[in-house]
N, C-alpha and C positions, 0 to 999 in steps of 0.2 A: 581665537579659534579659527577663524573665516580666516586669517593667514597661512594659518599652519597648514592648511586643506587647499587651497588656491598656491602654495610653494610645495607638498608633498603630491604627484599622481598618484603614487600607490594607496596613500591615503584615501584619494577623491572615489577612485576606482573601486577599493573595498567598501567604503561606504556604499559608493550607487550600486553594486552586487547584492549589498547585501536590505537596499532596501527594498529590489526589486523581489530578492529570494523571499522575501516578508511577503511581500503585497500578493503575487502569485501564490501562494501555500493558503493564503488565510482567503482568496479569492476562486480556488478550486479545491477545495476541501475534500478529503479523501470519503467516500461511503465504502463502508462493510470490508475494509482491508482484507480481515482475516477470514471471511465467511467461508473462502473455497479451500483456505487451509485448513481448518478446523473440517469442513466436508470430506476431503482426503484423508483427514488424520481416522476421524471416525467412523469411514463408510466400510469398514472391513469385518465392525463388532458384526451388525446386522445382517452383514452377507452373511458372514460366517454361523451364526447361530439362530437367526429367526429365517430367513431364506435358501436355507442349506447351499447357499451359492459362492464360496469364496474365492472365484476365481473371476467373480461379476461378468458372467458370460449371458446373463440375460440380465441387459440393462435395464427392464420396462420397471421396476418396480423401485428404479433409485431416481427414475423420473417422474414417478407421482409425489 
């Protein structure tokens, strides 16, 4: 196996890529991906029917 890897570079290269894409990923771990999609997706219900504001022209109440 340590031949095959020491006579192929592409081999060598894919390997060290992809162990580094490994270490890095598991080493800065994503928080809350989706938080500000979900925020987007649903910040229109409450304008729209508890704030009578669906044009969110008065921001103070989506930043409490």
């Amino acid at each position: 196996m340590i031949n095959k890897i020491k006579e192929n570079p592409s081999l060598t290269t894919l390997i060290i890529i992809a162990l580094l894409l490994t270490i890095i990923r598991f080493s800065h771990p994503h928080k809350n991906i989706l938080s500000y999609d979900t925020f987007g997706y649903y910040i229109h219900l409450p304008a729209r029917y508890i704030y009578d504001d669906p044009g969110i022209r008065n921001f103070k109440w989506v930043e409490e």
